[in-house]
C-alpha positions in Angstrom: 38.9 7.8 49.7 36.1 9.2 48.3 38.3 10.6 45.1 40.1 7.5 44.9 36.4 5.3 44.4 36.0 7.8 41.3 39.5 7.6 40.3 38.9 4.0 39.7 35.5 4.3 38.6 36.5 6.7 35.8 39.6 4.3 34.9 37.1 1.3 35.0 34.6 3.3 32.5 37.5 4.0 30.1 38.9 0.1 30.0 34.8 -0.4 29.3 35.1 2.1 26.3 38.6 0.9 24.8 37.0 -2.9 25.1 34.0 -1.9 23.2 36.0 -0.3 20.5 38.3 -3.4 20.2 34.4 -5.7 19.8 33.5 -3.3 17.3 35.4 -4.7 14.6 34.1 -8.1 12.8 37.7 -9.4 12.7 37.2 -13.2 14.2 35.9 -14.6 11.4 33.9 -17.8 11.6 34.5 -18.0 15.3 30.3 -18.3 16.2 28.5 -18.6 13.4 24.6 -18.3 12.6 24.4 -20.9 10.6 26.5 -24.5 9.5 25.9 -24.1 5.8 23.9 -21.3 3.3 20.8 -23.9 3.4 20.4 -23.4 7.1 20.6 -19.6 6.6 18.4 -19.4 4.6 15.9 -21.5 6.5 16.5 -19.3 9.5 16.0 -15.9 7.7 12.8 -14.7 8.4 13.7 -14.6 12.3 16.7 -12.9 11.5 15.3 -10.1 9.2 13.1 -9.6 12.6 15.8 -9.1 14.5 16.9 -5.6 12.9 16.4 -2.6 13.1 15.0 -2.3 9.8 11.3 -0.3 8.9 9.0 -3.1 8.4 8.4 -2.5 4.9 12.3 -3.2 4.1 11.9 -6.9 5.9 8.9 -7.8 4.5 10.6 -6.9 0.3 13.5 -9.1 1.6 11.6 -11.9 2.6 9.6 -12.2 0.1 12.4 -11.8 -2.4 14.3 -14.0 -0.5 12.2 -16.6 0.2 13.8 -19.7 1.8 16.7 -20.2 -1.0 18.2 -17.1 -0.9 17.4 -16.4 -4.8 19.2 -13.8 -6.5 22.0 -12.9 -4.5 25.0 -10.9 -5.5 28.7 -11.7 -4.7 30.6 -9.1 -3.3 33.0 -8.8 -0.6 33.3 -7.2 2.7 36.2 -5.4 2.5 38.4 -3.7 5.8 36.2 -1.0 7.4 33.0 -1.2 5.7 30.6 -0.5 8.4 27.6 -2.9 9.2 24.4 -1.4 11.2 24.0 -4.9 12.3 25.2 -8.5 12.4 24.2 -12.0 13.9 26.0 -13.9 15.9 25.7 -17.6 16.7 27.3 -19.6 19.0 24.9 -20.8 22.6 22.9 -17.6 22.6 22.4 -16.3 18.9 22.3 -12.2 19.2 22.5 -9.3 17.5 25.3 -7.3 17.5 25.4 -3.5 16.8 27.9 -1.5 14.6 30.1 -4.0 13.6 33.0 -2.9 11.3 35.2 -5.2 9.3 38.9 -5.8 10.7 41.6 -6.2 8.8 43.1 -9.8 8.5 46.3 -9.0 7.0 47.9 -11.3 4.6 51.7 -11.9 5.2 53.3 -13.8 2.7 52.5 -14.8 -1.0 51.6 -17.8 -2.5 55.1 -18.2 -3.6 56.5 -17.6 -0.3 57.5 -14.2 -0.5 56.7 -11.7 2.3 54.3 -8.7 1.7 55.0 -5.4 3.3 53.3 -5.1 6.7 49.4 -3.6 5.9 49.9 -3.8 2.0 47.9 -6.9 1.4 44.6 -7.8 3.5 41.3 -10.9 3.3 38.1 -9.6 2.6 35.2 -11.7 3.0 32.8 -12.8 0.1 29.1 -12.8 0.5 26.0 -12.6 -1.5 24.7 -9.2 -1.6 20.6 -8.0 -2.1 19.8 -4.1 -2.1 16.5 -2.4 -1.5 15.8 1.2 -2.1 12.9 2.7 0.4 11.6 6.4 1.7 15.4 7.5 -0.6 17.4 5.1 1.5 19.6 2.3 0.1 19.1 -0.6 2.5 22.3 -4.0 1.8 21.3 -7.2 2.8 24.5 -9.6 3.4 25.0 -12.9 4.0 28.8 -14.1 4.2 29.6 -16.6 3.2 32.8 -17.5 6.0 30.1 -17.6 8.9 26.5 -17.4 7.2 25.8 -14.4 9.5 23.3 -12.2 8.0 24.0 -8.8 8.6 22.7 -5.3 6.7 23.9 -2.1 6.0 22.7 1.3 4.6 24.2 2.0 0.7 25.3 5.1 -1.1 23.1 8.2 -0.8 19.9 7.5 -3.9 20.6 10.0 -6.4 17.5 12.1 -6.5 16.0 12.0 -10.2 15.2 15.3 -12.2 11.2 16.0 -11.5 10.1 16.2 -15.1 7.0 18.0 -16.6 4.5 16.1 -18.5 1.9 16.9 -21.1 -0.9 14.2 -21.7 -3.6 13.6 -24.3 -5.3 11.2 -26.7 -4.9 10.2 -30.2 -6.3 8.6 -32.6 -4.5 5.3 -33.3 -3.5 5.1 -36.6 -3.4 9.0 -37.2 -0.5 11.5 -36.2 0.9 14.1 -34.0 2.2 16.9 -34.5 4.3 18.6 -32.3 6.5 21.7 -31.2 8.7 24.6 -29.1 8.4 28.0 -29.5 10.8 29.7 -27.5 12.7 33.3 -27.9 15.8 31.3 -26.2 16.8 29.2 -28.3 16.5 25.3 -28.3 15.7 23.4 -25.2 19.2 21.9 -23.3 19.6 18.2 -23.6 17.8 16.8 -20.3 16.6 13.2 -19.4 13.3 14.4 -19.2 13.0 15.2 -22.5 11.1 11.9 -23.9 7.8 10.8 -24.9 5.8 7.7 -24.5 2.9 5.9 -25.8 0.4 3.8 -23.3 2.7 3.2 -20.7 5.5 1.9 -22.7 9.0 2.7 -21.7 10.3 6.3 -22.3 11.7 6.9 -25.5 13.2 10.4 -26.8 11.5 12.7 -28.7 11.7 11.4 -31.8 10.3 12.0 -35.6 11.9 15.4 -36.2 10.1 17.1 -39.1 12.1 19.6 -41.0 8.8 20.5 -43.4 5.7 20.7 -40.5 4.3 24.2 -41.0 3.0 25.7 -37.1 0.6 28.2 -37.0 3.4 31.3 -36.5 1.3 33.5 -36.8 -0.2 32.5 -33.7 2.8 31.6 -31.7 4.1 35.2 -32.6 0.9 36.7 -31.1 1.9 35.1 -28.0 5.7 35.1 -27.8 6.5 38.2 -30.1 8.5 38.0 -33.3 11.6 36.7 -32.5 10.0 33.4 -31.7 11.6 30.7 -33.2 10.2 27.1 -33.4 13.8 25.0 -32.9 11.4 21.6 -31.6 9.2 20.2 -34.4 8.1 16.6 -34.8 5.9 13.9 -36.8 4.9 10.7 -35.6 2.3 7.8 -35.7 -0.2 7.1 -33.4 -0.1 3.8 -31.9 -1.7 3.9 -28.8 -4.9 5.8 -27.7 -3.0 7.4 -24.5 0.5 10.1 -24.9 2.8 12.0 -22.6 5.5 13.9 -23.8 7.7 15.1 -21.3 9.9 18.3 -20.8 12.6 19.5 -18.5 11.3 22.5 -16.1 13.1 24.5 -18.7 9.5 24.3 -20.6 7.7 26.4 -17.8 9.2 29.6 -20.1 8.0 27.8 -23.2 5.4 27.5 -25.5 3.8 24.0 -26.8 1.4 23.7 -29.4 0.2 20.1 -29.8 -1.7 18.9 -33.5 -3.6 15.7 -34.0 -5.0 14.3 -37.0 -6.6 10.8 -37.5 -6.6 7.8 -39.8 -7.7 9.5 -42.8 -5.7 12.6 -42.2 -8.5 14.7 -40.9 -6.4 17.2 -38.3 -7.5 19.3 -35.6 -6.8 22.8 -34.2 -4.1 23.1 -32.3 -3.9 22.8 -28.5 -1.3 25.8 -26.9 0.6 25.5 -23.9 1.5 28.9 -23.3 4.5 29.9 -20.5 1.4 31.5 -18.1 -0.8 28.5 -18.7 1.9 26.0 -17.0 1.6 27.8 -13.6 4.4 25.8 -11.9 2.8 21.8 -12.1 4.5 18.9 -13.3 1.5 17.4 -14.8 -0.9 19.1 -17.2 -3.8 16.1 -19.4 -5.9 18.0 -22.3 -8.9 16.9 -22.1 -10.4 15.3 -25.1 -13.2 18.5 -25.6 -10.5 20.9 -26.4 -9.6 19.3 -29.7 -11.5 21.3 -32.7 -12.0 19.5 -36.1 -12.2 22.4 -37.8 -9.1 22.7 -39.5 -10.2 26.1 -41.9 -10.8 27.6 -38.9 -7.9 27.0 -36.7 -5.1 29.7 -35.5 -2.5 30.3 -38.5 
């Protein structure tokens, strides 16, 4: 008897499992809504964001980018098997329900009548779409717009951006920089890092290439040997007090020697970033005290 009770109980457990497979799919649309319209959906989203599982810091950016209109949504659509971390249901006793995928509503015949092939042709549900980015996870905000349930989902993998180096100093505004590579492999590889700024204006790429600026070889050959070459040299006017210029890592086994002259083309000595001086950091400022205006005395 005894074997028989766990005979059944095992058999009981696996009808348990097969009907929570079958309520895992989202595939009765519009059967208990959250909401009658998108205005009511709205007006109940706050207590719906608190119902996931979200970190607080995600709830909070969609509520307050939400608001209580539901500004700036997206239209997408929930196609067949998407997966959903979460969705509300309505009906008596609104809930939240938990790893919800979207079933298949298969489309039979064509507006003209004719039949499709079995599983070629399926509905997918629209809905407005809001994404938010946090600790290198994509967090999806949805709201369909068949039942008005909100529900959310995690998004692609973030791609993880380049870690760029950056060099920062001041300028005169209204004078120049100069600026260059020395290197013994040749010129640096194109890289999204490679771009400059002014203030904090948007990055721009190095720009001002200047075919006739003079660096002090001599120098940079002290340093780097004779086969240095100097494949990087730019010109360009200062308009703002503050500059970064930024580099790939590449520029670790690098030189960079950085001129600045002011208004009425009085120029300093040059300030040298040499391969040992980089020691591995992202971010190197030069303080305003190592500037010499002394140009008849400076490294040639």
């Amino acid at each position: 008897m005894r074997n028989l009770i766990v005979g059944l109980a095992l058999a009981l457990t696996a009808l348990t499992n097969v009907a929570q497979a079958v309520e895992s799919k989202w595939d009765t649309w519009g059967v208990a809504p959250y909401a009658s319209s998108q205005e009511e959906a709205c007006r109940k989203l706050s207590a719906a964001i608190d119902g996931f599982s979200m970190p607080s810091a995600v709830k909070e950016h969609f509520k307050t980018t939400l608001g209580t209109t539901c500004k700036g949504g997206k239209k997408v659509w929930l196609t067949p098997d998407m997966s959903l971390e979460q969705m509300w249901s309505g009906g008596r006793k609104p809930h939240v329900m938990e790893k919800k995928k979207v079933g298949e509503l298969p489309v039979l015949k064509a507006p003209d009548g004719r039949l499709y092939r079995k599983g070629s042709v399926a509905e997918a549900a629209a809905a407005f779409q809001w994404t938010f980015v946090y600790e290198g996870k994509t967090f999806v905000l949805y709201l369909p717009w068949v039942c008005y349930n909100w529900s959310w989902s995690f998004g692609p993998p973030t791609p993880v951006s380049p870690k760029c180096v950056e060099l920062v100093f001041n300028a005169p505004i209204g004078g120049h920089v100069r600026w260059g590579v020395g290197t013994t492999k040749g010129p640096i590889p194109p890289d999204e890092c490679n771009a400059q700024r002014q203030d904090d204006a948007a990055w721009t790429s190095w720009y001002g290439e200047c075919d006739v600026c003079i660096p002090a070889i001599g120098y940079i050959r002290s340093i780097l040997g004779n086969s240095v070459l100097i494949p990087h040299k730019y010109l360009y006017p200062v308009t703002h007090t503050k500059q970064t210029v930024r580099f790939s890592t590449e520029i670790w086994t690098n030189l960079v020697y950085i001129c600045i002259e002011d208004a009425a083309g009085k120029q300093s000595c040059g300030v040298y970033m040499r391969p040992q001086d980089w020691q591995g950091r992202y971010r190197v400022e030069i303080p305003d005290l190592m500037w010499l205006w002394d140009d008849a005395n400076c490294p040639r």
